[in-house]
N, C-alpha and C positions, 0 to 999 in steps of 0.2 A: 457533047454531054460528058461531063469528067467521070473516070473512072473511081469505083472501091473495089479493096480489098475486104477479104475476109478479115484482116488482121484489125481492121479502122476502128477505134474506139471513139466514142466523145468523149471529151475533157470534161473530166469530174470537177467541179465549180469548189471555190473554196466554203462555203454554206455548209454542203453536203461533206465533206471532210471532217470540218468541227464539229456534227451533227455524230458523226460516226465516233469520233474522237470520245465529245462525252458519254455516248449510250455503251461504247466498252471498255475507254480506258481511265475514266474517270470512277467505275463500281471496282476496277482493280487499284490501282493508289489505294484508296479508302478500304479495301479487304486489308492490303497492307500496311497503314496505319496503324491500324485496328490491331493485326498481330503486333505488331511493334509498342504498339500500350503494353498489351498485357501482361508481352513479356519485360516492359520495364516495371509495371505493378507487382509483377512476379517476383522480382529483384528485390522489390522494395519490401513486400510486408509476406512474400510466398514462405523467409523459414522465420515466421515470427511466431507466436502463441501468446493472445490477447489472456486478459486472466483481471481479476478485481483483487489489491490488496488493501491492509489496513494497517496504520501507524500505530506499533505496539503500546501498549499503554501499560506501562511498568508500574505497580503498585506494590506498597511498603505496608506490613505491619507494624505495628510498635506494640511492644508486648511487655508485661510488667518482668523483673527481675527475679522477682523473688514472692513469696504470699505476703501481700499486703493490701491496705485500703487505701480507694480512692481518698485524696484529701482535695485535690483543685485541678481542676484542669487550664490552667490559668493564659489569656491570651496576652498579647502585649498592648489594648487597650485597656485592659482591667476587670475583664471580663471572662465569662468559658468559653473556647473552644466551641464554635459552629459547623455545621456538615458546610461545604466548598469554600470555607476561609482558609486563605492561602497562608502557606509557613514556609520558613527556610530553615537550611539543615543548620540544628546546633540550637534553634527554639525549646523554651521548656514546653514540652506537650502536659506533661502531667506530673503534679506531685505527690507521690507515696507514704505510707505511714509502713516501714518496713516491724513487723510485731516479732518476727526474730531475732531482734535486737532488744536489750532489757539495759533504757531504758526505748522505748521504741523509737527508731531513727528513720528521719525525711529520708527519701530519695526523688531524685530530680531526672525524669526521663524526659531526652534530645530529640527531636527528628534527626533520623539519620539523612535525613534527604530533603532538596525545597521541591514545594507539590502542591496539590489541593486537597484538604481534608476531603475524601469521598463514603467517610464511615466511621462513626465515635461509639464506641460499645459496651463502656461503661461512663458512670457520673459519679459523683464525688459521694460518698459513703458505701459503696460498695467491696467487697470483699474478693482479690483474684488473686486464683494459683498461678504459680513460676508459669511463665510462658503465655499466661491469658491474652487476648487481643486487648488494646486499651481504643488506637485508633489503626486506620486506612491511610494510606497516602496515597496519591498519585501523583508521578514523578510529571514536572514542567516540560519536561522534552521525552520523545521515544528514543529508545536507541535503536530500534531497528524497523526494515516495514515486511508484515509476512504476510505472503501470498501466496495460492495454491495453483499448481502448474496443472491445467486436468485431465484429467485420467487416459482421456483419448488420444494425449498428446505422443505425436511419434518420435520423438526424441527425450529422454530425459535431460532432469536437470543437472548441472552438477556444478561444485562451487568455480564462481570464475566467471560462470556464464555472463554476457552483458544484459544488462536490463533497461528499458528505458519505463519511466518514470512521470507518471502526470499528472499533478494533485487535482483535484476538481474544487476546491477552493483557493481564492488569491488572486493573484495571477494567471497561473492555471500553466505557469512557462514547464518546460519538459526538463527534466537532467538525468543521467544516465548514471547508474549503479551497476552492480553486480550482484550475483549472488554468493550468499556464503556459509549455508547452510543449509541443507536438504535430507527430510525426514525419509526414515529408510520402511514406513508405512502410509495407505491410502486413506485417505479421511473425509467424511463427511464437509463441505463448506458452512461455515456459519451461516445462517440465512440473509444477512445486509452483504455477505459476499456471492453472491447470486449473481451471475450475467447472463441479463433479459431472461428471465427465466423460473417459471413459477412451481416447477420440476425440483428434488434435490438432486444436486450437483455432488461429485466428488472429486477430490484432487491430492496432489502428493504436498504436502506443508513444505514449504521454502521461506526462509530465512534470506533478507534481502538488507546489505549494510545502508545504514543511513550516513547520508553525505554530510558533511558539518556543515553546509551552505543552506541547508533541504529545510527549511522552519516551517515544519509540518504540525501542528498539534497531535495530542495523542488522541487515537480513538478512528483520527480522520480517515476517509478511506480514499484510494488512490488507484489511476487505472495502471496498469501494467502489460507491460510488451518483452516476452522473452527472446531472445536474438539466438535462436538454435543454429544460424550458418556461421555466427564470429563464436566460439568459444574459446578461451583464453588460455 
């Protein structure tokens, strides 16, 4: 009858190995995955600050010169001036009857700027002092897009900073700005500048350069991504 030792083990099968393998080493890997995410999400968006901007919408008065009467606001198909009929800069907006003059003398007021009539405030036999409003423009392009950095945010902003940029109309493709301008008080958000959130919001006004590529219309609103680890 063959002898054993205390020391004699049976041989662990390969079944039971694998079995062992996945019940503890297959919950570790995947613990460590899992960090290895977060800290690359971390990287990615951990020094950003999401925020809603909007594509400035630069608007122009035209104002009379001098105290005179409407005589025409004459378009260039032969007719008056409409609210959203579009003009380019160097158009007659309006024709004056200047009465300070003896015997009374036309004047002929320009758009300074091409845009879309958004407001006409007087008509032709009306009577306006130096500086009266005649019309509104709003200018074809924004020059800038402002967005408000909020309040909570643990870094300020300050010019330089990188921004990325992602219109929600178009194509919707991203491009990256900066900032170039930063209000030195906290402000209430406009209410279309709200994110997810039926709360008001407040935030610090930022000034964000528009790229000459960026054909945003004006008014449009755009998300924004402030880059608080690259400052420039």
């Amino acid at each position: 009858m063959p002898s054993t030792t205390p020391d004699a083990r049976i041989p662990r099968s390969p079944a039971v190995t694998w079995r062992r393998l996945r019940a503890q080493g297959v919950p570790f890997v995947v613990f460590l995955l899992a960090v290895g995410a977060c800290a690359w999400l971390w990287t990615q968006v951990g020094g950003t600050v999401s925020a809603v901007g909007k594509v400035e919408a630069q608007q122009v008065d035209v104002t009379s010169p001098a105290a005179a009467v409407v005589v025409r606001l004459p378009n260039q198909a032969g007719g008056q001036w409409s609210v959203y009929e579009h003009v380019h800069s160097g158009d007659i907006i309006a024709v004056l009857e200047d009465k300070q003059h003896d015997p009374a003398k036309e004047v002929e007021v320009r758009a300074p700027i091409s845009g879309t009539i958004v407001g006409i405030h007087c008509w032709p036999g009306q009577s306006l002092m130096p500086g009266a409003t005649i019309v509104t423009i709003a200018a074809d392009h924004g020059r800038h897009l402002v967005g408000y950095l909020p309040e909570e945010s643990p870094v300020a902003a300050k010019p330089g900073m990188p921004v990325t940029v992602r219109p929600r109309t178009g194509a919707r493709m991203a491009f990256t700005s900066e900032v170039e301008f930063v209000a030195n008080q906290v402000e209430q958000l406009p209410r279309h500048q709200w994110a997810a959130s039926s709360a008001p919001q407040w935030g610090v006004p930022v000034t964000i350069k528009m790229p000459s590529d960026a054909l945003l219309p004006p008014g449009s609103l755009v998300d924004l991504q402030f880059d608080l680890s690259g400052e420039r």
